[in-house]
N, C-alpha and C positions, 0 to 999 in steps of 0.2 A: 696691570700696565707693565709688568715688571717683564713679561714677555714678550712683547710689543715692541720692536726695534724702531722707534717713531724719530730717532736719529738718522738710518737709512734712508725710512721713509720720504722726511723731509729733505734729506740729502738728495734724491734723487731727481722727487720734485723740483726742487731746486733748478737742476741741470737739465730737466724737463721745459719749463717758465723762464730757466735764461735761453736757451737754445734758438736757435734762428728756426723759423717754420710759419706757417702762413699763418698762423693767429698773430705774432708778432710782427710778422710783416703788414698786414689788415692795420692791425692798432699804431703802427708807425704812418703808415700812408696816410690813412686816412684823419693822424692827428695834424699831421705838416700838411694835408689837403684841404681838410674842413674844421680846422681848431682844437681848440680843449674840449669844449663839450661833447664834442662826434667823438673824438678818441676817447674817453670818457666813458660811452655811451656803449662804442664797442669793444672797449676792453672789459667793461660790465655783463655783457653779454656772453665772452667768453668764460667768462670767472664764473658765469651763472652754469652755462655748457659744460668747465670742467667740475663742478662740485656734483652737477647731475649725471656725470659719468663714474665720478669717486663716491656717490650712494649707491650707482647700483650695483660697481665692483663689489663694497663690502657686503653686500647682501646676496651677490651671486649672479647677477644680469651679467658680466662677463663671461661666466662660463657656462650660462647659459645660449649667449650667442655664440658662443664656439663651438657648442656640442652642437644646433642647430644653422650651418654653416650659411644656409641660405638668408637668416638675417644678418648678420657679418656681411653679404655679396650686398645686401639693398643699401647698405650704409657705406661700402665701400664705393659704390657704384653713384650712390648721391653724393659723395664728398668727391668723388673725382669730377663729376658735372659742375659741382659749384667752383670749386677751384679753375677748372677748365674756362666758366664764365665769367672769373675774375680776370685771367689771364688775357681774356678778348678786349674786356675795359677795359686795360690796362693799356695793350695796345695800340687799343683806339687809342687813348688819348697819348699816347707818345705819338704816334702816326699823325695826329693830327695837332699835336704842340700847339693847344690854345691857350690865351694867357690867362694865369693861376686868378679865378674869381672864388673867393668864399662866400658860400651862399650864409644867407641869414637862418641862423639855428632855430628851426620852431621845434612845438612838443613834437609833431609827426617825423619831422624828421628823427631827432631824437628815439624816437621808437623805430625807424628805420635802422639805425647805425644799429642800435640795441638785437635787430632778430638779425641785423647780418654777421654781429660776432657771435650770438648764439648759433644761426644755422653753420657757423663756420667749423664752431667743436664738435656740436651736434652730430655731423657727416665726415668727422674726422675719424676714421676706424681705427690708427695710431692712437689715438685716447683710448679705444676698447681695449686694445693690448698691452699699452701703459699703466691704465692701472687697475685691470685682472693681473699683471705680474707685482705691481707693486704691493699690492693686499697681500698675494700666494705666499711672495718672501717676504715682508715685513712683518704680517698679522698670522700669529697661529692662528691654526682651527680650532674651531668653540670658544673665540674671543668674545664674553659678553655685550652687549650690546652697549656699553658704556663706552665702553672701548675703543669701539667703532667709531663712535660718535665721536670720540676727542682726535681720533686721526682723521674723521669727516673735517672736524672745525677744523688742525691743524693745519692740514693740505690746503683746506678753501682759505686761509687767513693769508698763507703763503703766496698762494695763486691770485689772489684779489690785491695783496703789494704788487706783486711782482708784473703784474698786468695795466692794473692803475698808474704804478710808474712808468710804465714804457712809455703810457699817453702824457704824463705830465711831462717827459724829458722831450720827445719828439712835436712837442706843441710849445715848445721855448720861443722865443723870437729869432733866434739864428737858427734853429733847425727850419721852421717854416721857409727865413727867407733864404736858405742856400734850397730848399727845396721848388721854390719860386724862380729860381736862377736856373737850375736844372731839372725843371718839371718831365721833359720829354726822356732824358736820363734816370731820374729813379721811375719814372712808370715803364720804359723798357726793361728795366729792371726786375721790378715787382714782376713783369709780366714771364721774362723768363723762368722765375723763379718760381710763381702758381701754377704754368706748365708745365716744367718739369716735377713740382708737387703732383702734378697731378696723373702724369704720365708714370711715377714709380706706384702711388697707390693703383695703378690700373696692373701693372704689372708684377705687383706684391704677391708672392704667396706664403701660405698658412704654414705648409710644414715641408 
């Protein structure tokens, strides 16, 4: 471990999980839209998305899709569609400024919010380059496999705070109700923001 820069590491992460971007944006909306439990549910989801990106950088699925560029295009290409489809919702409903109902939290829905913050990292191709660089520089090569696994845990311990709190803060009772006050405002919002998410991942290139 003594080689292992897991300072960096988590340093970066860090500024990775505080950074504004559509997983935080998703987990904010939809805690001041649908509660604690939905945000909850989808910042679950993402923390699951980034740990499953952060095993398969340390094992080499990073650069693996980099050398094979056309899987890198299918992921870049489904995270700019979902984003794209978030930014439509979004729209709608500022477009159409109906008044803020919280639906009743069932299991299904709950597994709803859960695959929409997974497919949200899942199809985030920023994750495949975040952390293939963050492994490259922080973990020498031929780091045992022990190793790996304590910056697996530490990044996912980091990421599962830093994601779960967004949901607990933005699911307060003043953030819901200025969000209730200005429903048509933050979803125009959200909505410019997933479009243009989704307009530089289309326009992103490699090298």
């Amino acid at each position: 471990m003594s080689e292992i820069n897991l300072t960096l590491i988590l340093f970066a992460a860090l500024l990775a999980a505080g950074s504004p971007g559509p997983a935080t944006l998703t987990i904010a909306g939809t805690s001041m839209a649908s509660g604690r439990k939905a945000g909850l549910a989808v910042a679950a989801g993402v923390t699951t998305g980034s740990f499953m990106w952060s095993v398969g950088a340390a094992f080499g699925l990073g650069a693996i899709m980099l050398a094979n560029v056309w899987l890198f295009e299918v992921v870049r290409y489904a995270g700019a569609a979902y984003l794209g489809w978030l930014a439509l919702k979004s729209a709608r409903a500022a477009w159409l400024g109906a008044a803020l109902k919280i639906p009743p939290v069932t299991q299904k829905s709950l597994k709803g919010h859960y695959a929409k913050g997974l497919g949200l990292h899942l199809t985030n191709p920023k994750a495949i380059l975040f952390f293939g660089a963050l492994y490259s520089v922080g973990v020498p090569p031929g780091t045992p496999v022990t190793g790996l696994l304590i910056v697996i845990g530490s990044v996912g311990c980091l990421s599962l705070t830093m994601f779960h709190g967004y949901a607990l803060i933005f699911s307060s009772g003043p953030m819901m109700r200025g969000y209730a006050r200005a429903k048509r405002v933050f979803e125009a919002v959200f909505a410019v923001f997933f479009g243009a998410a989704a307009l530089r991942i289309l326009t992103a290139r490699l090298g």
